[in-house]
C-alpha positions in Angstrom: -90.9 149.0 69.1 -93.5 150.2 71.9 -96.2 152.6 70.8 -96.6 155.7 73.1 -96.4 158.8 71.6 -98.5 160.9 69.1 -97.4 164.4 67.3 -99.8 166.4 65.4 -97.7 168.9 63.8 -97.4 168.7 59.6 -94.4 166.8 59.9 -94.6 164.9 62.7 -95.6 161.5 63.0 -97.1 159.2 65.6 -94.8 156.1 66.9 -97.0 153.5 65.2 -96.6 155.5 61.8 -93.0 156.1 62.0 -92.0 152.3 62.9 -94.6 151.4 59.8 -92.8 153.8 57.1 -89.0 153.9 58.7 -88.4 150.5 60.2 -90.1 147.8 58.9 -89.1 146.7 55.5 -85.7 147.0 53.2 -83.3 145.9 56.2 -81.7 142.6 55.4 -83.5 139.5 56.4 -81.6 136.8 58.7 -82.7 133.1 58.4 -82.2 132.5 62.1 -85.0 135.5 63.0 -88.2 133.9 63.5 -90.4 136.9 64.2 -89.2 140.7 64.8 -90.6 143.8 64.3 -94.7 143.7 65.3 -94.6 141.7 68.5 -93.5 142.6 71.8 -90.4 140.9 71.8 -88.1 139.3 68.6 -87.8 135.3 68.4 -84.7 134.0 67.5 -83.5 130.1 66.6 -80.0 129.4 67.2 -78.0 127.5 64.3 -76.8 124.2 66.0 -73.3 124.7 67.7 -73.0 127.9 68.1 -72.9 130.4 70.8 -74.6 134.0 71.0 -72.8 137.4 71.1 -74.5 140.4 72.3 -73.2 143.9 73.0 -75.2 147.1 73.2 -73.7 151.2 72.3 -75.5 154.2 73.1 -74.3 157.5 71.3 -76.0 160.8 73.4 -76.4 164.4 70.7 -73.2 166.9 71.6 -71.5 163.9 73.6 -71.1 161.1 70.6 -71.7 162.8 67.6 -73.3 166.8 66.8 -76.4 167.2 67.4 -76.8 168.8 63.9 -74.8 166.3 62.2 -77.1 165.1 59.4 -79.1 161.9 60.1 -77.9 160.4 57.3 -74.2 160.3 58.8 -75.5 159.9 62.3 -77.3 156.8 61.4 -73.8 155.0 59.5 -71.7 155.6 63.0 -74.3 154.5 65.2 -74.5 151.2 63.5 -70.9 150.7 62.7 -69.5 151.3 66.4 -72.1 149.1 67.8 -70.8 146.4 64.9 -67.1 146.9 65.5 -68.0 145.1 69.2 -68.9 142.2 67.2 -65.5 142.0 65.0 -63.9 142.4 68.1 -65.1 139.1 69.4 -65.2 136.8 66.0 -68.7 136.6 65.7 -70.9 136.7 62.8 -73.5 139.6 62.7 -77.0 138.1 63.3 -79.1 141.1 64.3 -79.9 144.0 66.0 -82.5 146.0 67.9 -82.3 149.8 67.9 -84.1 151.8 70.5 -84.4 156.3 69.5 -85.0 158.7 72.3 -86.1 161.7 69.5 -87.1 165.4 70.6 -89.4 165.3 67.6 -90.7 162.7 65.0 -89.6 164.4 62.2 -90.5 162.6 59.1 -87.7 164.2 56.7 -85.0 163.4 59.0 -86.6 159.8 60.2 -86.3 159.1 56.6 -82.9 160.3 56.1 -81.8 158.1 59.0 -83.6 154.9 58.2 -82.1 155.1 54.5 -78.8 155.5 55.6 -78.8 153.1 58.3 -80.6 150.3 55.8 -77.9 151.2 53.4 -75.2 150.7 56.6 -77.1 147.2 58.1 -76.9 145.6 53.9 -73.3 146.4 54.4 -72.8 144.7 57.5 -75.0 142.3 56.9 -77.1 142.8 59.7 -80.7 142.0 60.3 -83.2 144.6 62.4 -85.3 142.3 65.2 -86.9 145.4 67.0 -86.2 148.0 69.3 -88.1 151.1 70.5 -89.1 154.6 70.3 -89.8 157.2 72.8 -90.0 161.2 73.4 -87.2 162.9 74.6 -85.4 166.1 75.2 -82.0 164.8 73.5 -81.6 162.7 70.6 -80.2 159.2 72.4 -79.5 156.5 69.8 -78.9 152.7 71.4 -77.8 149.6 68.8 -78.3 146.4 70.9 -76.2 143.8 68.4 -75.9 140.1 68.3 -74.0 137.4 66.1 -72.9 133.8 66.3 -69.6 132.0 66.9 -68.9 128.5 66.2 -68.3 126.2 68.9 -64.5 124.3 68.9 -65.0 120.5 67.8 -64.6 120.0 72.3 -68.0 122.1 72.2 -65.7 124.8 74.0 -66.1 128.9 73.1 -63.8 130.3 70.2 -65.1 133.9 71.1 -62.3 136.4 71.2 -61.6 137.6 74.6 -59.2 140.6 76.3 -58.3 137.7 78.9 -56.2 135.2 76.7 -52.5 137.4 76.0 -49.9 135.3 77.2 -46.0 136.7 77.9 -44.3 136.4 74.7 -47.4 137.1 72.7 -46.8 140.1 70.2 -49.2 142.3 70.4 -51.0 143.8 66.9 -53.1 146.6 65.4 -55.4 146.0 62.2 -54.7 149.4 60.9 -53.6 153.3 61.9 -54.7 154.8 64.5 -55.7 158.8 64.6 -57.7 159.8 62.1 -61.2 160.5 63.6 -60.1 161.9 66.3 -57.8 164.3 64.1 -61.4 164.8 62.2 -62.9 166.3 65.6 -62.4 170.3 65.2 -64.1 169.6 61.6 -66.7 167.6 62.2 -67.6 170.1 65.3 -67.0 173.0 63.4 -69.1 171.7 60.1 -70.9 168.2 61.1 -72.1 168.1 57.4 -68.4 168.3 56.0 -67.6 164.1 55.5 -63.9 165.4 53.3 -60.6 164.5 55.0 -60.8 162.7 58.6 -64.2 162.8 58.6 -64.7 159.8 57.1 -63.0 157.9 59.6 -65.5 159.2 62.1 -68.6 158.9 60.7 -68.2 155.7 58.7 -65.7 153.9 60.5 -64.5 150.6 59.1 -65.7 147.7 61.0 -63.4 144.5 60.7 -66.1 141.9 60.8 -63.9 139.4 58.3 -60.6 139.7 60.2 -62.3 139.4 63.6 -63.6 135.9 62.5 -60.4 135.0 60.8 -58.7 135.9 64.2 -60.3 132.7 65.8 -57.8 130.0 66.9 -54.9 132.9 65.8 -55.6 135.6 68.1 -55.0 134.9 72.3 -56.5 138.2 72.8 -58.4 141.4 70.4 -60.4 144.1 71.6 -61.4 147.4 69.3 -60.0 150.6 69.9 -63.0 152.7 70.9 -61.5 155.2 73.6 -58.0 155.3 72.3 -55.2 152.8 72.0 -54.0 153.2 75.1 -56.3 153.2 77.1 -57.5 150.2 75.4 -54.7 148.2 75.7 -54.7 148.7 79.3 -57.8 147.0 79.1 -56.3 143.6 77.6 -53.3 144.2 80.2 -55.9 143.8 83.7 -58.0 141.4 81.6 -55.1 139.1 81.0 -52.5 140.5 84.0 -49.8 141.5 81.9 -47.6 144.3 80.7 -48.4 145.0 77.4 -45.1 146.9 75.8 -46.0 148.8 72.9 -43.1 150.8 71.0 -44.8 154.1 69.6 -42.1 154.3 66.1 -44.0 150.6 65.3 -47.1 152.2 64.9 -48.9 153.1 61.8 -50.6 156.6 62.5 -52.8 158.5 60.1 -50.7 161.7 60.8 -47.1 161.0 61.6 -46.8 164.4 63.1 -49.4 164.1 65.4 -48.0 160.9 67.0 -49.7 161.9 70.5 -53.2 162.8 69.3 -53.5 159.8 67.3 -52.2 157.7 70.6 -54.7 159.1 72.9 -57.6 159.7 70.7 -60.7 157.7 70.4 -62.9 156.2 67.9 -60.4 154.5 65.5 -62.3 151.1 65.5 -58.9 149.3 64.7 -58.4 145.6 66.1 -56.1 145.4 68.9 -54.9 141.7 68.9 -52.2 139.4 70.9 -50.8 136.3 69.2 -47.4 134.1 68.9 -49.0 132.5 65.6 -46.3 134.4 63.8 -47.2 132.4 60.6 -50.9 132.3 61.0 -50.2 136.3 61.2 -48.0 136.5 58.3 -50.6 134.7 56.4 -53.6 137.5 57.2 -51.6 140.2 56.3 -51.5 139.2 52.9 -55.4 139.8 52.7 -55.1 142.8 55.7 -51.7 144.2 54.7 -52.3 147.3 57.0 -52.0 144.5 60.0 -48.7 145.3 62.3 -47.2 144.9 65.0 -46.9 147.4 67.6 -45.2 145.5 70.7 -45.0 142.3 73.1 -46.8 141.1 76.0 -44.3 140.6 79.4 -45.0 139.3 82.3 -45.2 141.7 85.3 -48.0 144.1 87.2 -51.0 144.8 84.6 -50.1 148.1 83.1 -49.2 149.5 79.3 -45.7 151.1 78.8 -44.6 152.9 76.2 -41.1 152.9 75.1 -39.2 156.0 73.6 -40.0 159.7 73.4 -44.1 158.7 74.5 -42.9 157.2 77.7 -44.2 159.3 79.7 -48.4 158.8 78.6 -50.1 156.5 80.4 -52.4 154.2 79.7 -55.2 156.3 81.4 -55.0 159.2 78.4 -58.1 158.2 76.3 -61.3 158.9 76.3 -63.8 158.7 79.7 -67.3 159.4 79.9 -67.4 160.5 83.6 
């Protein structure tokens, strides 16, 4: 983390200071991290045979989350939505690097956040390498994330993709769909209020163990960040397909609110192709909450919906322009 600014107001604190008490002990430690926090840049040794994973997620105040959401709860969906990209692929999680844009260096909320997000990285298992701080007029949060997957015995990449569906693949969701975005009037209208839905949203459940067990089973997985549909789309350019999904299949966290929990982001669900029917039956012994939701055709890319939903395309999700 660079060191730029200084505050002099009783409860402010300089960038050196606040990296020094918030971010540089009580995160888990990763065997493959050779040096992180305290130099300009984090050295990392790869474990023979493997291949990296990165992804990076930046949240914005009043476009991701409140802006007077608690830091505490801010801190556990930042992490976990940068995560989820990880599960999505079948990698392991290795580390991260976290860079805040703050209006202030608070030191009550810095600590609030730092707790919760150590508390969130032990969870995930997820070591903190780095990142950076800087002054800003909005709170901007960015998780940069990394893991490992195994190379095949060929030396060939086992990383899930959205390319691989193939026609006759069924196509599968890890869980229901719908509840954070059901939880958006309450956390908007009380960000501090975590009963209900909430939950969903700010502590989202990231699928780190079935993403790995997915390798060599799944010919496809994405997670469901901007809603299943529009999702899914995704997987149907990626591979050129028509992904046919059958709405009364799905498992949604209000059954009477089929089309909010279609088009509604955030669910962090694993959205997976296979035609290891066995392989699948298998998993959802461990992940009974694993169904399927449809079959890959061939035909122009596109996502159709069968029955009374037909009519939604796969464009209704979330955008950010």
């Amino acid at each position: 983390m660079s060191k730029k600014t200084t505050d002099t107001s009783s409860n402010r604190i300089g960038e050196f200071e606040l990296i020094r008490r918030f971010f540089c002990s009580d995160f888990p430690s990763s065997s493959d991290t050779v040096i992180a926090i305290g130099d300009d840049a984090s050295v990392i040794k790869p474990p023979a045979n493997t291949e990296l994973v990165q992804s990076i997620d930046t949240q914005v105040a009043d476009v991701h989350f409140p802006a007077t959401a608690p830091a505490h709860l801010i801190a556990q969906r930042a992490l976990r939505c940068a995560v989820s990209d990880l599960a999505a692929m079948g990698a392991n999680p290795q580390g991260f690097h976290l860079a805040l844009t703050l209006p202030e260096s608070d030191a009550d909320w810095l600590k609030d956040f730092s707790d919760s997000l150590k508390k969130a990285a032990h969870e995930l298992n997820i070591a903190l390498m780095g990142g950076d701080t800087t002054r800003g007029k909005q709170l901007v949060i960015s998780v940069a994330v990394q893991g490992w997957v195994a190379l095949n015995q060929h030396g060939n990449s086992q990383a899930l993709t959205r390319s691989g569906a193939q026609a006759g693949d069924a196509i599968y969701c890890s869980g229901p769909i719908g509840a954070a975005a059901l939880a958006l009037p309450q956390v908007l209208h009380n960000p501090a209020d975590i009963s209900g839905f909430a939950q969903a949203y700010y502590f989202p459940q990231v699928h780190l163990s079935l993403g790995q067990q997915l390798l060599n089973i799944a010919s496809s997985c994405m997670d469901i960040s901007d809603g299943l549909l529009q999702d899914a789309g995704h997987i149907a350019r990626s591979s050129e397909l028509v992904l046919e999904i059958d709405p009364e299949k799905i498992q949604y966290a209000d059954p009477q609110k089929k089309q909010q929990c279609l088009t509604g982001g955030d669910d962090y669900q694993l959205l997976f192709t296979s035609q290891n029917t066995n392989a699948i039956a298998e998993l959802q012994q461990q992940f009974p909450t694993i169904h399927q939701i449809g079959v890959c055709k061939k035909g122009p890319a596109n996502v159709i919906l069968t029955g009374p939903f037909s009519d939604i395309t796969a464009t209704s999700g979330f955008s950010h322009f």
